[in-house]
Residue frames as a rotation matrix with the C-alpha (Angstrom) as fourth column:
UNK 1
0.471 0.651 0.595 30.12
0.250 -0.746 0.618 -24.53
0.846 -0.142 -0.514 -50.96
UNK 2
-0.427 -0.893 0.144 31.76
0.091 -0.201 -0.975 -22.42
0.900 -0.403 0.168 -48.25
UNK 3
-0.443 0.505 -0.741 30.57
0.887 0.126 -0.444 -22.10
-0.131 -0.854 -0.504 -44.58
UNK 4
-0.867 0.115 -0.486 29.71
-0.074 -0.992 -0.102 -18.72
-0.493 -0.053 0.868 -45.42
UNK 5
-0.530 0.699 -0.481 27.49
-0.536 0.163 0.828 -19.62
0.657 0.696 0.288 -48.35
UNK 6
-0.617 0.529 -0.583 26.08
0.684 0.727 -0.064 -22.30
0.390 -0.438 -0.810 -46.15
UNK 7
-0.641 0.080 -0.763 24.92
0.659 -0.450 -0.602 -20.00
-0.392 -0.889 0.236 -43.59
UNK 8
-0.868 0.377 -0.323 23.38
-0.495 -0.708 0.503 -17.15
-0.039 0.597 0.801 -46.33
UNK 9
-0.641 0.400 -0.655 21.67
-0.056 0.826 0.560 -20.37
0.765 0.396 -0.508 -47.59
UNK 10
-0.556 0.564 -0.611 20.29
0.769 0.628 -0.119 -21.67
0.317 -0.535 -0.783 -44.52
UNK 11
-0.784 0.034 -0.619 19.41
0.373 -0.772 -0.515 -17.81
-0.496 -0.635 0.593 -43.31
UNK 12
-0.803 0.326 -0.499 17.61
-0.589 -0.569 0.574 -17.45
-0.097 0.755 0.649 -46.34
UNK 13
-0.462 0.646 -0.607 15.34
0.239 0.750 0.617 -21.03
0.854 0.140 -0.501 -46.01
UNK 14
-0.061 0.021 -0.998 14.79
0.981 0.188 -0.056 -20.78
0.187 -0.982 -0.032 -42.16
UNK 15
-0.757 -0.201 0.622 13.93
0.270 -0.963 0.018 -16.78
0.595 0.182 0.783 -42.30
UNK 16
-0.996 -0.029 -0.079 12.25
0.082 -0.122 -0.989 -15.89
0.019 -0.992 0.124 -38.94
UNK 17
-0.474 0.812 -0.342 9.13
-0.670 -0.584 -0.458 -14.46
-0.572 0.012 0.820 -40.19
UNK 18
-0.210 0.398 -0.893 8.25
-0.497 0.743 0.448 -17.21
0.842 0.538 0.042 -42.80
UNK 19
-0.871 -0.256 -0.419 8.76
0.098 0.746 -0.659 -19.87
0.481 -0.615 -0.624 -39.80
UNK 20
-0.902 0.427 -0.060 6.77
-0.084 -0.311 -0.947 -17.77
-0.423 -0.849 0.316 -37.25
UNK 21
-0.496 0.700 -0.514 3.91
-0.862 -0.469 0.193 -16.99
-0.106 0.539 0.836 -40.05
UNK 22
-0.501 -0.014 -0.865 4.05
-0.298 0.941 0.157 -20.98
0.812 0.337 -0.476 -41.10
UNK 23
-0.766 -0.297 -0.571 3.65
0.193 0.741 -0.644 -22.15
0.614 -0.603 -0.510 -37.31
UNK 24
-0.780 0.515 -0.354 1.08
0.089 -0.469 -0.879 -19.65
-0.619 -0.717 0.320 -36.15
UNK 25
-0.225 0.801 -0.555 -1.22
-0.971 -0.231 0.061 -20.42
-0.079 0.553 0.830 -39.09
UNK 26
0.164 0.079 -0.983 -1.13
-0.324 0.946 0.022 -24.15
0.932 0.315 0.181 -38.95
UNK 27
-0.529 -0.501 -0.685 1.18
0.280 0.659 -0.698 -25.65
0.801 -0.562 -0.208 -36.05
UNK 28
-0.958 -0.184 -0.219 0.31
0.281 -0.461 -0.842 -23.32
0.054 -0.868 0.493 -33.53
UNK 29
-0.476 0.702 0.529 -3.15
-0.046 -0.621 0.783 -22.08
0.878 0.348 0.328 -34.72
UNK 30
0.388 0.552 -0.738 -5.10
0.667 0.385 0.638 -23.22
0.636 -0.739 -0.219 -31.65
UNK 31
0.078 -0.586 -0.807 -2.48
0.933 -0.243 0.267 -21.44
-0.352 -0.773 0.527 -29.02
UNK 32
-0.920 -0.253 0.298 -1.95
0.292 -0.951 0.097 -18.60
0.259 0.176 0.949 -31.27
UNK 33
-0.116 0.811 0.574 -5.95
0.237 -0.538 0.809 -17.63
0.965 0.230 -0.129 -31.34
UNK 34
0.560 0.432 -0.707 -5.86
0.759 0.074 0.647 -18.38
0.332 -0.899 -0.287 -27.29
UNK 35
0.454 -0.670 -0.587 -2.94
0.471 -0.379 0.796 -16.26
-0.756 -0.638 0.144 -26.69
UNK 36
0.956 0.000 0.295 -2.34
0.193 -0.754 -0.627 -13.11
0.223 0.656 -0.721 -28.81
UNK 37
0.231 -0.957 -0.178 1.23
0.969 0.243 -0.051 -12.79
0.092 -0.160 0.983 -29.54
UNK 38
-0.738 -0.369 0.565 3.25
0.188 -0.917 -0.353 -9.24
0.648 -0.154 0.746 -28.16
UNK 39
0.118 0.978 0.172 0.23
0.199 -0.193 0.961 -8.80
0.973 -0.079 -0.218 -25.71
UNK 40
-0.687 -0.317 0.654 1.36
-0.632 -0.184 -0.753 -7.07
0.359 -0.930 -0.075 -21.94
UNK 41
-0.396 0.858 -0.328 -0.48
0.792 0.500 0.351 -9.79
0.465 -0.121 -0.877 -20.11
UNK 42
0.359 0.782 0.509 -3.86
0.219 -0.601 0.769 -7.47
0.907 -0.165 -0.387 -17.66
UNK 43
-0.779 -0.608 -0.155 -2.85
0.103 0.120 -0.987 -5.53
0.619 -0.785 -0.031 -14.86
UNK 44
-0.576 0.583 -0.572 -4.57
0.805 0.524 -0.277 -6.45
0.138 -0.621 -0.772 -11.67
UNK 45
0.508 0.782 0.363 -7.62
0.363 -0.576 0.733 -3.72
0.782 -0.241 -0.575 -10.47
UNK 46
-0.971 -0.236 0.026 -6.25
0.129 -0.616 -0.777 -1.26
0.200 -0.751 0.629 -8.24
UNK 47
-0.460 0.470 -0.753 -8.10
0.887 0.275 -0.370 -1.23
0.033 -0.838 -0.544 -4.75
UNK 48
-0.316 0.365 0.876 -10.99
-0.107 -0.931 0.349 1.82
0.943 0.016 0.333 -4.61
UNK 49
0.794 0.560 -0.236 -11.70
0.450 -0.280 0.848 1.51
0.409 -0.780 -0.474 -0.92
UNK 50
0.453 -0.724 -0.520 -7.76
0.345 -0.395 0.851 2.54
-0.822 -0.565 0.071 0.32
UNK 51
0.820 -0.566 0.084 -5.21
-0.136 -0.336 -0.932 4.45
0.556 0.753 -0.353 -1.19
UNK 52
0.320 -0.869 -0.377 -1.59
0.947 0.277 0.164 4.01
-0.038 -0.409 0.912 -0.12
UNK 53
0.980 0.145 0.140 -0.23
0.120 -0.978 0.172 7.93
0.161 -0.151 -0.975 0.94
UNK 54
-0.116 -0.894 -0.434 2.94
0.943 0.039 -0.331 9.66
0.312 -0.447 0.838 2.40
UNK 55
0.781 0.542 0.309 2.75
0.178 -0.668 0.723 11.84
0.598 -0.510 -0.618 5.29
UNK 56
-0.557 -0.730 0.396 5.29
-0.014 -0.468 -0.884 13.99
0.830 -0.498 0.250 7.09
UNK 57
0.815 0.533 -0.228 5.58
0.261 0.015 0.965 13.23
0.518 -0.846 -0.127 10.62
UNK 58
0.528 -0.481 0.700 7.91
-0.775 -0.611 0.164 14.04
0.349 -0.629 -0.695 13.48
UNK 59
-0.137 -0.499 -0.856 10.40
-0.428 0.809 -0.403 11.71
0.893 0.311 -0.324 14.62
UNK 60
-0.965 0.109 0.238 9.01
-0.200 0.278 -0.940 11.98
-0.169 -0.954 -0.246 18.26
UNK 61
-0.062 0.961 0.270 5.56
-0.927 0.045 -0.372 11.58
-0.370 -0.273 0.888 17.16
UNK 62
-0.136 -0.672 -0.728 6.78
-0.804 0.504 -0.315 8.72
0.578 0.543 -0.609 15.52
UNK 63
-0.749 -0.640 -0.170 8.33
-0.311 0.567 -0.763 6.97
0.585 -0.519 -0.624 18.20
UNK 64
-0.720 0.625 0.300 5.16
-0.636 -0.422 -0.646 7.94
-0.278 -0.656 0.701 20.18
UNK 65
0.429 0.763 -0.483 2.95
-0.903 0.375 -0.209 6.27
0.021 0.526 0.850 18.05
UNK 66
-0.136 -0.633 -0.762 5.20
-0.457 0.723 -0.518 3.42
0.879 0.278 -0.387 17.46
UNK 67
-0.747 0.029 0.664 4.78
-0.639 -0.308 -0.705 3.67
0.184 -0.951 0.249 21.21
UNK 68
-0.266 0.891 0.369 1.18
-0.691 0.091 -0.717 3.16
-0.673 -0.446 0.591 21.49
UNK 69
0.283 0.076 -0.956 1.19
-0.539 0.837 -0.093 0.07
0.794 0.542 0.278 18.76
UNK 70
-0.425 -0.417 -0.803 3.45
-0.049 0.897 -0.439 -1.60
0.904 -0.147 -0.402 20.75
UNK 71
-0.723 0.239 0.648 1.47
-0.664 0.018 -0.748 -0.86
-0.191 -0.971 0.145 24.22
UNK 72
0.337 0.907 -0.252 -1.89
-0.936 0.294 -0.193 -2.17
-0.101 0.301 0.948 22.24
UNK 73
0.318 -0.265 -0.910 -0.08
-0.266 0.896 -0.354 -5.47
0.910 0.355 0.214 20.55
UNK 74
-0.992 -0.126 -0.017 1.26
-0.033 0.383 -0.923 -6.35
0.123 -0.915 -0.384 24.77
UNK 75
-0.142 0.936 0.322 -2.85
-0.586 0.182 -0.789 -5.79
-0.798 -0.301 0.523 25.58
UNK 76
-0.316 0.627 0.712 -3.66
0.087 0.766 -0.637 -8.43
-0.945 -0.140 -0.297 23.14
UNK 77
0.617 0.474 -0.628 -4.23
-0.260 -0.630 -0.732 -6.30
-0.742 0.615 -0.265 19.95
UNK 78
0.156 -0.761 0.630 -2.35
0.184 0.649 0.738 -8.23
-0.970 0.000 0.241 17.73
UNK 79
0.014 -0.402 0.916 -3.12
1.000 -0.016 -0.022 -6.66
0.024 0.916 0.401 14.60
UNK 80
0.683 0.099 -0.724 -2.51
0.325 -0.928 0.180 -3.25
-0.654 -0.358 -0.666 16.16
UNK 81
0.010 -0.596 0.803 -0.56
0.994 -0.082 -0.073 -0.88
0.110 0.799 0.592 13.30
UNK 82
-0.715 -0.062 -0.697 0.03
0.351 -0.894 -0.280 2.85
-0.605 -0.444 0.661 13.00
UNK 83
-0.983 0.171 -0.071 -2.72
-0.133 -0.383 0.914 2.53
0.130 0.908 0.399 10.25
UNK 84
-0.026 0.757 -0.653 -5.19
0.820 0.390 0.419 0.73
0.572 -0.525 -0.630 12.43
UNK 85
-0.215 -0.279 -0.936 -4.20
0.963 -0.220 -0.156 3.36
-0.162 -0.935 0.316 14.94
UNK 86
-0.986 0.120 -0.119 -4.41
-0.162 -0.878 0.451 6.65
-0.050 0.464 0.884 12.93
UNK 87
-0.593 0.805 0.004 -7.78
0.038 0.023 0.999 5.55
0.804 0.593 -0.044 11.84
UNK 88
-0.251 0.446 -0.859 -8.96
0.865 0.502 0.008 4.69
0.435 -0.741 -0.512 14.83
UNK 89
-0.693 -0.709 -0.130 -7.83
0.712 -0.702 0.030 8.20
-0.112 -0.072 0.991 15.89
UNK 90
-0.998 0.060 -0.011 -9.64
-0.043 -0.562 0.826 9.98
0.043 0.825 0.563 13.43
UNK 91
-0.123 0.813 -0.569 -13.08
0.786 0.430 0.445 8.50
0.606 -0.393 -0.691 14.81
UNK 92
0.144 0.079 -0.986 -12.31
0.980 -0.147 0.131 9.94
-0.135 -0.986 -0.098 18.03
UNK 93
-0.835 -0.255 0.488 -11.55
0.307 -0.951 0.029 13.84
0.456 0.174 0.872 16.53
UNK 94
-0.003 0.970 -0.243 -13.77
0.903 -0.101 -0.417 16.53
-0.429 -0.220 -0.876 17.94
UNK 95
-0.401 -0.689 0.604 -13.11
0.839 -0.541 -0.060 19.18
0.368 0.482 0.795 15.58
UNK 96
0.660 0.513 0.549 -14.77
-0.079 -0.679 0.730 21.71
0.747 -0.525 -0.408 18.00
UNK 97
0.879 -0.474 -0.045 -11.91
-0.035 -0.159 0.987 21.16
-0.475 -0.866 -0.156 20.63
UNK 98
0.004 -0.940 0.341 -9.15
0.997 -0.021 -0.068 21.23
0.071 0.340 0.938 18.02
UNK 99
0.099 -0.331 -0.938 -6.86
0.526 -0.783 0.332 24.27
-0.845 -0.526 0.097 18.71
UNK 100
0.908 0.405 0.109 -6.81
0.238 -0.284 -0.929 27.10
-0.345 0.869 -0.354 16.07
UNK 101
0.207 -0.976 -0.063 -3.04
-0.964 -0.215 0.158 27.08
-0.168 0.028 -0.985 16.11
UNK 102
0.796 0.077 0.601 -3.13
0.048 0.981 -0.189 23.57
-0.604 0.180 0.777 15.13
């Protein structure tokens, strides 16, 4: 018998799907029922109190801000951020003294 033939031979016992079918009905059975085979595993719950944005800002208001993080984190404010900071911000609005050229 030639190495070719061999090879047909074995390709033809040892055929991927028999094997798999064999092992997940018997060998595997236990693991296969726990753990559905081809299955994307669950993706985690996406957070409903925050969203994650993108906002256009100025590079001096930027800096500014950046500014006033780093003035807060020297006073002690250690988880001071420009998100901690915006928000904060936003508290403090009086929308009766915003300008109408805003």
């Amino acid at each position: 018998m030639s190495e070719r033939d061999l090879r047909q031979a074995t390709a033809r016992v040892l055929d991927g799907g028999d094997v798999d079918g064999v092992l997940n009905g018997s060998f595997y059975a236990n693991a296969a029922a726990a753990k559905p085979v081809n299955q994307t595993p669950a993706k985690p719950a996406k957070p409903s109190h925050y969203k994650v944005i993108c906002i256009s800002m100025y590079t001096e208001d930027l800096r500014r801000l950046d500014g006033m993080v780093e003035a807060l984190k020297g006073r002690g404010l250690t988880k001071a951020n420009r998100s901690a900071l915006i928000r904060y911000a936003l508290g403090e609005v009086d929308l009766d003294r915003v300008p109408k050229g805003l």
